[in-house]
Structure formats: C-alpha cells, structure tokens
C-alpha positions in Angstrom: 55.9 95.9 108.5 57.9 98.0 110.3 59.4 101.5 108.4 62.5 101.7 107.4 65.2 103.6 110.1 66.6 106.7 108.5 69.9 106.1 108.2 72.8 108.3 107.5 74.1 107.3 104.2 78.0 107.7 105.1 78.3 106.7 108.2 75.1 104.3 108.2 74.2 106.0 111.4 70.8 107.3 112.9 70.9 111.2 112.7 71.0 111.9 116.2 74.4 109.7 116.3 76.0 110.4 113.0 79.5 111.3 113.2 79.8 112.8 109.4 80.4 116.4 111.3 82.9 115.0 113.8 85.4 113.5 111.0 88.8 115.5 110.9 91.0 114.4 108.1 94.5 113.7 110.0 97.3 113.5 107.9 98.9 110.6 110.1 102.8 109.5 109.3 103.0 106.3 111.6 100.3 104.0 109.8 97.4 103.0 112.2 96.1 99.5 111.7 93.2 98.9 113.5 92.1 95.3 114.5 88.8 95.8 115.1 86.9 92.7 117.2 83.2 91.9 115.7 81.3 93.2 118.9 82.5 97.2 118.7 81.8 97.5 115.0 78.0 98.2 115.7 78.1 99.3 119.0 76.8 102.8 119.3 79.4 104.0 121.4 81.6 102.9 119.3 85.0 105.5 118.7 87.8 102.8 116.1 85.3 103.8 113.2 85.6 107.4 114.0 89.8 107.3 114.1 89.9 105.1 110.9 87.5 107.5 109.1 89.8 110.6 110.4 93.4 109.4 110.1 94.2 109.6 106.4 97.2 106.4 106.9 95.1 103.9 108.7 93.5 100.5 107.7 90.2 99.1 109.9 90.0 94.8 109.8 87.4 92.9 111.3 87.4 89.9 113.1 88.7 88.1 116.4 91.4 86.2 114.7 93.8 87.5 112.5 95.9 85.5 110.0 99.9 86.3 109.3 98.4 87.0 105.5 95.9 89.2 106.1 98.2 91.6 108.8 101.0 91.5 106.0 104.0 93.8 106.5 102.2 95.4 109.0 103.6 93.6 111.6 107.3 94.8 109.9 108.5 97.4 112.7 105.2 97.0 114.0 104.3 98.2 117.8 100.9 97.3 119.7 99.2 99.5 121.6 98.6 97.9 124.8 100.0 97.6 128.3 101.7 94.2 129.3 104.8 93.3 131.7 107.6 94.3 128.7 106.0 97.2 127.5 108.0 100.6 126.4 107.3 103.9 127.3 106.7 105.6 123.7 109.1 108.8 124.7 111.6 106.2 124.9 111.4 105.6 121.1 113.2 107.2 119.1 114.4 107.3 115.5 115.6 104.8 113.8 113.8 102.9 116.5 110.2 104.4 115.9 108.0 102.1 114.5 106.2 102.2 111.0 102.9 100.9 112.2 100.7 101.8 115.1 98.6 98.5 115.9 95.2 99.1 117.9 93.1 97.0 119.2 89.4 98.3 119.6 87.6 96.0 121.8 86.8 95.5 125.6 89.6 94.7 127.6 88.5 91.4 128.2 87.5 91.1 123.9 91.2 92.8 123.4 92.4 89.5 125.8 91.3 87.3 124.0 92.2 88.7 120.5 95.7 88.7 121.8 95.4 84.8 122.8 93.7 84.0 119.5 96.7 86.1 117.7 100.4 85.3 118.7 102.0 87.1 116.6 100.1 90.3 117.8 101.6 89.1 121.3 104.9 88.9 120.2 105.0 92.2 119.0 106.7 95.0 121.2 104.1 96.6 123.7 104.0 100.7 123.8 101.9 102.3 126.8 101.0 105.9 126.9 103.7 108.2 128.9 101.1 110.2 131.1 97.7 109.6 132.5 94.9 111.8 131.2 91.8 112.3 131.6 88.8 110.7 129.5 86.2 112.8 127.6 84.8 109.7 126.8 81.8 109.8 129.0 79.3 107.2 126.7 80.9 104.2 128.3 81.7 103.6 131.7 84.9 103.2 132.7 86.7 101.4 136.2 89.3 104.0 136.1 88.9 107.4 135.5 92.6 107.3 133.0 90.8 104.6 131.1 90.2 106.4 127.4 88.7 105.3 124.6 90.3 103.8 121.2 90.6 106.9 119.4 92.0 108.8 122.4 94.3 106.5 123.0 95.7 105.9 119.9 95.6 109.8 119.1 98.1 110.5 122.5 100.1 107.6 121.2 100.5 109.3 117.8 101.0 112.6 119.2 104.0 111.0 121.0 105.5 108.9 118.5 105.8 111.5 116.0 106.5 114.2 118.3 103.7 116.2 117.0 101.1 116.9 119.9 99.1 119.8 117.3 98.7 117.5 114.4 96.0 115.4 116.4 94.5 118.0 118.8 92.0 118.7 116.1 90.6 115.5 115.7 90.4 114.7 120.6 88.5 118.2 120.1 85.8 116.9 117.2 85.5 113.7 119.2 84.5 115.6 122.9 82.8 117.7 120.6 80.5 114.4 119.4 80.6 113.4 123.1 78.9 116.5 123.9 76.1 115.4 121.2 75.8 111.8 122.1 75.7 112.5 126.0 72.5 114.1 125.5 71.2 110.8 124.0 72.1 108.7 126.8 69.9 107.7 129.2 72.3 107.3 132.0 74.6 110.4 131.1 76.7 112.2 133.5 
C-alpha cells in the first residue's frame, strides 16, 4: 500500500507547491465570480484557486455548465471577462456604468469556448478586454503569445482598471511571480 502524500492541510497541496505563503487578502469592491471548468481545479498550475483564496469579494463554482439559479444576481450588471467581436475597452467604463460583478472564466481557451456555448447567458453578457498588453509572469504554462496571462493576472489588471485602483492589487501580481519563482524550480521544462 502505497503511503499517504503529505498534503498541505489548507490548500490540500504538496509542500513544494503550497500556495498558503502566496495568499494576499485583497479587499476587492467589484465582486469576482469565478466559473471555474472541472479540468483547472486540480491542475498544478493552476492560478483561479489562488485569486479566489486572495480577493476577499469573490465566489469560486465548479462545473462546465452553469444554471440561471445557481449564477443568481450575478449576472445583474454583470461583465465577462473575455475578448469577443463586441467587447468594451474597460477604461471606457465608467460610473454608473461600471459593473457590480467581474465574471472569470478559468479554463483553456478552448475549455473557456465551450463553457461559453454550454452557457448563453454568460454569452449574452457584455464582453470587457484588458486596455494594454502586458507581459506574463506566468512561466508554468506555456503560452502561444507572449501577452497571454494567466486567470489571476488577468482578472487582477481588470480590477485594477475597473476600480481605478492600480495599488490595491499590485500586492497580490507580486505574491503570485513570487510563487512562480517557487514552482519554476519544480518544473521540468522551466525557462
């Protein structure tokens, strides 16, 4: 019988990929609801559990397909995170048109597709896209384009724009190349 895996007992992580030291308690105003698909939940390289652990006003679902009931007001002066033909820049948004809720999806692009299929009335909702390019510290993962970031970076420059608050989330991009730093030395095939 094999022994059991020391596990961390917050995060449920191995020690040499917990990410207990990396969490930055972010006191968030635009609520983050993340819809996580199945796949990324375990995944190592995983960064939604991270945000939802650090931002203080988020909530972290499961699954591929999402009922109307189970998203709730949520969706009321809701925005999704993603690029598509209508989307808006987020400096464009401005009060009383900022949104309540942030919506994320952390998945592959080609998992976040198919969520969006399986879920009209995520794809109804209006599309935000990130001002600027930047730079990814998220070297775990590869990437086709070097401007592709990771869940929590993304949604974190999002934030920073929508409430016109770059300092409040600074803290937390630093933790997270800070535990890119760690986890690169774990990876086989680092950079």
């Amino acid at each position: 019988m094999k022994p059991k895996r020391n596990l961390c007992p917050h995060c449920l992580k191995p020690p040499a990929r917990c990410l207990c030291d990396y969490i930055v308690p972010t006191p968030n105003k635009v609520f983050a609801l993340i819809l996580q698909h199945p796949n990324e939940g375990g995944h190592p390289k995983n960064t939604g559990e991270l945000l939802h652990r650090s931002l203080r006003n988020s909530e972290l679902q499961v699954g591929e397909s999402f009922t109307p009931a189970s998203l709730g007001a949520c969706l009321d002066n809701a925005v999704l995170l993603y690029p598509g033909e209508t989307e808006e820049q987020l400096e464009k948004l401005t009060p009383p048109e900022q949104p309540s809720t942030l919506i994320i999806l952390d998945a592959t692009w080609r998992k976040s597709r198919k969520m969006l299929h399986l879920n009209p009335q995520l794809a109804r909702l209006p599309r935000v896209s990130l001002t600027d390019p930047r730079t990814s510290t998220y070297r775990i993962r590869s990437a086709e384009h070097q401007h592709q970031l990771s869940t929590l970076e993304a949604s974190c420059y999002a934030l920073q724009q929508l409430e016109q608050n770059p300092d409040r989330y600074q803290p937390l991009l630093d933790a997270f190349a800070q535990y890119m730093d760690k986890l690169v030395t774990f990876d086989p095939n680092r950079r």
